[in-house]
C-alpha positions as semicolon CSV with decimal commas, in nm:
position;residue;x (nm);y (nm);z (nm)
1;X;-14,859;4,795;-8,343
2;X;-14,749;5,157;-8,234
3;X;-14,380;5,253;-8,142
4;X;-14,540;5,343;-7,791
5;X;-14,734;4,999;-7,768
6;X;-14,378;4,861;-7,861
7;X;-14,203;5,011;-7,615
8;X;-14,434;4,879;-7,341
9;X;-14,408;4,542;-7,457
10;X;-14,029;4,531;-7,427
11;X;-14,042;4,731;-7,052
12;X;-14,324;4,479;-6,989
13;X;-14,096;4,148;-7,089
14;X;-13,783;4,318;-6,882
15;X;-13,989;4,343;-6,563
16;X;-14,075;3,949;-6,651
17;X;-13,758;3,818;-6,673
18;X;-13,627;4,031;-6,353
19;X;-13,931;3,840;-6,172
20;X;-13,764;3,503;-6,343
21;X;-13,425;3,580;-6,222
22;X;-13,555;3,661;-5,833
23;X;-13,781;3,332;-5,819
24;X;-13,459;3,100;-5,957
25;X;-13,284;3,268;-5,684
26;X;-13,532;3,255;-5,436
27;X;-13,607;2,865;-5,527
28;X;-13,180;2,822;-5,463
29;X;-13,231;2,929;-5,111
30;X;-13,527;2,704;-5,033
31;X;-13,360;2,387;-5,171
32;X;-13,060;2,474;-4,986
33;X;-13,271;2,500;-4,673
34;X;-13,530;2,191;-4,806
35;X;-13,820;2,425;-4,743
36;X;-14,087;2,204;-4,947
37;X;-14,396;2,399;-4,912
38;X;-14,201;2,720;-5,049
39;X;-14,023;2,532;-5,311
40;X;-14,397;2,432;-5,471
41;X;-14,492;2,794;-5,390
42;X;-14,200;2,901;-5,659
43;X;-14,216;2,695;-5,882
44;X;-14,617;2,789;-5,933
45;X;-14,549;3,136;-5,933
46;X;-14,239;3,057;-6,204
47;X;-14,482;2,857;-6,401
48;X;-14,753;3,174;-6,337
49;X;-14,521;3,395;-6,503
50;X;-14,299;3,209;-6,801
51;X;-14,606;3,026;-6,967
52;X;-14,909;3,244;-7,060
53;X;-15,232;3,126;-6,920
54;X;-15,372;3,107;-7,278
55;X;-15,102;2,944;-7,386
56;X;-15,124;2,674;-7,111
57;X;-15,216;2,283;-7,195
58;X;-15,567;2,279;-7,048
59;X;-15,578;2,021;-6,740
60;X;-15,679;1,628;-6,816
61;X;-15,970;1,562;-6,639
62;X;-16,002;1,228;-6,601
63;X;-16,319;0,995;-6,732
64;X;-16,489;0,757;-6,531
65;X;-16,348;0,445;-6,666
66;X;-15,995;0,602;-6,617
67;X;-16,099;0,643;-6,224
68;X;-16,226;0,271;-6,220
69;X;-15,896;0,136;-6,381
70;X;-15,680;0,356;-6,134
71;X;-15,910;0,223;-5,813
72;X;-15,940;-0,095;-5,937
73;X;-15,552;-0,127;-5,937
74;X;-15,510;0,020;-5,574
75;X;-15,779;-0,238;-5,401
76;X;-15,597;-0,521;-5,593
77;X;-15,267;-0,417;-5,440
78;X;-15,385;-0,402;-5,129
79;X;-15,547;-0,749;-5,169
80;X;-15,929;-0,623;-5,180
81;X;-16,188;-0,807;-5,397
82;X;-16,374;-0,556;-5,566
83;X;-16,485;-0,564;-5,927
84;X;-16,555;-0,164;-6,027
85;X;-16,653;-0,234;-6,361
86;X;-16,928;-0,497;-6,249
87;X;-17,052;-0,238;-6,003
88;X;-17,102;0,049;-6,231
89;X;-17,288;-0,178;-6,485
90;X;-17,492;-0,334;-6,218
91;X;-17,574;0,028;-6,121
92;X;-17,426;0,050;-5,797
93;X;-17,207;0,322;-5,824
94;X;-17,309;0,681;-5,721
95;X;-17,256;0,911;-6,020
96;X;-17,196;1,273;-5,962
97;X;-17,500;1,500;-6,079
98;X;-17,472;1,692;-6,402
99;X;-17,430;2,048;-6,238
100;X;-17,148;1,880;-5,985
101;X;-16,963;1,725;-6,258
102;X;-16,970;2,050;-6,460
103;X;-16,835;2,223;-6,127
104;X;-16,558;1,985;-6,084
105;X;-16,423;1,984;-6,450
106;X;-16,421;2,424;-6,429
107;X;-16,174;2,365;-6,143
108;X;-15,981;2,105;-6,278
109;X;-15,961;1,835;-6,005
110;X;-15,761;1,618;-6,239
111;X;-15,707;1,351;-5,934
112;X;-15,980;1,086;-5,855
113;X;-16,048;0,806;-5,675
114;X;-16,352;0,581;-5,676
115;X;-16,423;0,509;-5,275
116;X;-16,613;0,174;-5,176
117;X;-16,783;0,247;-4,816
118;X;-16,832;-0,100;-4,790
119;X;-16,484;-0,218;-4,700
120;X;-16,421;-0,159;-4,329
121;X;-16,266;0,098;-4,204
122;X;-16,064;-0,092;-4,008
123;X;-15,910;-0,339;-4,270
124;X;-15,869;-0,060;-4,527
125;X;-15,630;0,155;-4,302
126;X;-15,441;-0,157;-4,160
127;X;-15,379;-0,249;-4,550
128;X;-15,276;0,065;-4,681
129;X;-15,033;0,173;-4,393
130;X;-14,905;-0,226;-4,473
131;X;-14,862;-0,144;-4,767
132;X;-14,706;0,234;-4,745
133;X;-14,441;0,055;-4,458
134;X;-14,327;-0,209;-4,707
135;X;-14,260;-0,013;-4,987
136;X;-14,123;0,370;-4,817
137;X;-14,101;0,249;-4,415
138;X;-14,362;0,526;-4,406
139;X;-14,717;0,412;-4,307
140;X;-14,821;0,750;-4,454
141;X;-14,981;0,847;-4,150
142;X;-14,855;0,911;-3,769
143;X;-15,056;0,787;-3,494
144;X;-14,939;0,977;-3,186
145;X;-15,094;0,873;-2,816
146;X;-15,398;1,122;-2,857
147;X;-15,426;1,040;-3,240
148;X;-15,443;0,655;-3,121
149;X;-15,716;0,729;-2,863
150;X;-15,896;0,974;-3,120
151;X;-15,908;0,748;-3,394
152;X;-16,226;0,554;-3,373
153;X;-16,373;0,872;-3,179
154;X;-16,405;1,122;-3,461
155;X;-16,707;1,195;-3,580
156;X;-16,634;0,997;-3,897
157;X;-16,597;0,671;-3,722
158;X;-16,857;0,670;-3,479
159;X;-17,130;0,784;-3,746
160;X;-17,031;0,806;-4,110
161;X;-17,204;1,092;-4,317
162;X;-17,068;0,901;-4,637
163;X;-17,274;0,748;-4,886
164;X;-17,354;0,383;-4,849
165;X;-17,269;0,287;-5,194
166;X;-16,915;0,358;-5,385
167;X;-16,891;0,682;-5,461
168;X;-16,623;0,966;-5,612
169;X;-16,392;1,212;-5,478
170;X;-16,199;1,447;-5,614
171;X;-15,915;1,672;-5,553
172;X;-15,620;1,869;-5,698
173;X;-15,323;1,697;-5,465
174;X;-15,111;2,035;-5,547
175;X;-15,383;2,278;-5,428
176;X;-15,670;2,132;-5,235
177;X;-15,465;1,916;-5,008
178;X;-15,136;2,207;-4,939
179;X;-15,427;2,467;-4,879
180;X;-15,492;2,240;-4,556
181;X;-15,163;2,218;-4,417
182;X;-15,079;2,314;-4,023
183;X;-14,756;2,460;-4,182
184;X;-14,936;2,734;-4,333
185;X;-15,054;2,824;-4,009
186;X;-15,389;2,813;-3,961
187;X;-15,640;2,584;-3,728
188;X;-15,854;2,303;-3,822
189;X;-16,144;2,513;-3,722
190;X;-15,997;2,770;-3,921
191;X;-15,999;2,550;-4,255
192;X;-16,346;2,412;-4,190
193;X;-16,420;2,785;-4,234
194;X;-16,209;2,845;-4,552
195;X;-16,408;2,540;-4,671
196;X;-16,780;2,602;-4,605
197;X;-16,664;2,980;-4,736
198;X;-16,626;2,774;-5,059
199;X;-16,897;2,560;-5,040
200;X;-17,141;2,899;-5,021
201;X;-16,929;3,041;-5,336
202;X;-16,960;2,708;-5,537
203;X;-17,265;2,466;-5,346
204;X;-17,245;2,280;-5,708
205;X;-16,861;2,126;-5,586
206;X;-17,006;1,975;-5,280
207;X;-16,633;2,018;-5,127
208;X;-16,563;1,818;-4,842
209;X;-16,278;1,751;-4,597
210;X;-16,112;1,379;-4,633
211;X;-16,175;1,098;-4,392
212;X;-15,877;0,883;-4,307
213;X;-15,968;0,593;-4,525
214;X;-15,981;0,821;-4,798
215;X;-15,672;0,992;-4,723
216;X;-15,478;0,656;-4,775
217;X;-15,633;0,492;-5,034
218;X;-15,579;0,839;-5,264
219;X;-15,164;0,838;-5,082
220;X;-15,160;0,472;-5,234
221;X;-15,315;0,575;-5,586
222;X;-15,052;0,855;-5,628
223;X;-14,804;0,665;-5,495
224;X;-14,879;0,361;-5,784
225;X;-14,883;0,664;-6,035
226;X;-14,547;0,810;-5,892
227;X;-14,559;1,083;-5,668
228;X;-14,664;1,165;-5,283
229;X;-14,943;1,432;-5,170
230;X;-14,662;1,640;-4,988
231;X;-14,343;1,603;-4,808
232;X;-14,276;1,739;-4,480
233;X;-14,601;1,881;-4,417
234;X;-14,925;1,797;-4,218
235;X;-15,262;1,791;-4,384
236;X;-15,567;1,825;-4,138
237;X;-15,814;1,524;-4,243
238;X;-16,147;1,773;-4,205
239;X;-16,362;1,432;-4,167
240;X;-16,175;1,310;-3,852
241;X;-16,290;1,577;-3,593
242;X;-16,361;1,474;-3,222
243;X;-16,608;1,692;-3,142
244;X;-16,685;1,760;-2,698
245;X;-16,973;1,699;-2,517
246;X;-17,157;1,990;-2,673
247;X;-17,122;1,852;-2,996
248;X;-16,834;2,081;-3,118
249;X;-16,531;2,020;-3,269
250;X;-16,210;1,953;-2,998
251;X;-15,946;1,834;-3,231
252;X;-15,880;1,681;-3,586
253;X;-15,672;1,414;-3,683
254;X;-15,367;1,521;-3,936
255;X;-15,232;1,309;-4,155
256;X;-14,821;1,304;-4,211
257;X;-14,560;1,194;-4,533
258;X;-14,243;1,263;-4,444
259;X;-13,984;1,353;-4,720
260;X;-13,832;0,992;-4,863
């Protein structure tokens, strides 16, 4: 190494550890004022910046058994018989194509859940908001008067455009689901854009928005593993769009976890 490439390296490590120092003190000031969304913000960028990407531990992506066993566990909390394992080796289970699956481990959605369409829609949300109340007095979602009349409106629950057999989803719950939150100031209309703008980058993901039941069952499966989606923040549910008499979309239902 040269004395000048030396000297770079040092100028280069100063200017990191002045960007260090401003992010601790910026993170200060949003936990004083319990700003969540910018609190995860900082702490991404200070992870950005203090551990080199190539010196990063590579994200888990989890197997297919690991999904059953983590499903399997959330419909027996909430009192569902279902037996995953029988299902996938009775052949019922709708695997993800090669060139999907190879899409989804590239952008690490290290959070799964293996949904069964079969259970009603009905009994599955009544369950997990049970469920969500006993434990946090939370039902993880907020049903206001318009959100009450809405709900078996959307377009979701008057024709589902899910498959008819259990099927996968997955997701990053620190990016995919904060990237859809009203607090960040944008329309549902406006992430339906973001998302088909994705869809034409990547058509291999498939990337869809999340239906209600979905919502839920994934809120219960991180909760059983130890953490929440988001605190303080709305998340449009993409799936759950009312659409007019023209057959375009008039509003979207949001889902809501306040902090504990």
């Amino acid at each position: 190494m040269s004395i000048e490439q030396e000297g770079q390296l040092t100028v280069e490590e100063s200017s990191v550890e002045q960007k260090q120092r401003e992010l601790v003190d910026a993170l200060k000031e949003a936990t004083e004022s319990k700003d969540t969304a910018q609190i995860k913000a900082l702490m991404q960028e200070l992870t950005d910046i203090t551990i080199p990407k190539e010196k990063r531990e590579p994200a888990k992506i989890p197997d297919i058994q690991e999904i059953i066993k983590v499903s399997q566990k959330v419909y027996e909390t909430l009192g569902f018989q279902v037996d995953l394992q029988r299902e996938l080796q009775e052949g019922n289970i709708l695997l993800p194509p090669p060139e999907q699956k190879e899409a989804i481990d590239q952008e690490a959605m290290t959070f799964s859940f293996l949904m069964d369409p079969r259970i009603s829609r009905q009994d599955l949300v009544s369950k997990a908001k049970t469920y969500l109340e006993d434990k946090h007095h939370s039902e993880g979602i907020y049903l206001g008067g318009q959100a009450k009349e809405d709900l078996n409106q959307t377009d979701h629950a008057q024709t589902s455009h899910r498959p008819d057999q259990p099927y996968f989803i997955y997701l990053r719950p620190e990016k995919e689901v904060r990237e859809t939150e009203i607090e960040m100031g944008k329309t549902f209309p406006q992430y339906q854009e973001i998302l088909d703008q994705k869809n034409t980058q990547n058509p291999n993901l498939n990337l869809k928005g999340l239906t209600m039941e979905e919502y839920l069952l994934m809120e219960v499966a991180a909760d059983l593993e130890g953490f929440h989606f988001e605190s303080q923040t709305w998340t449009w549910l993409l799936e759950e769009q009312v659409l007019d008499k023209k057959g375009l979309p008039a509003r979207c239902l949001r889902a809501h976890w306040p902090a504990d």
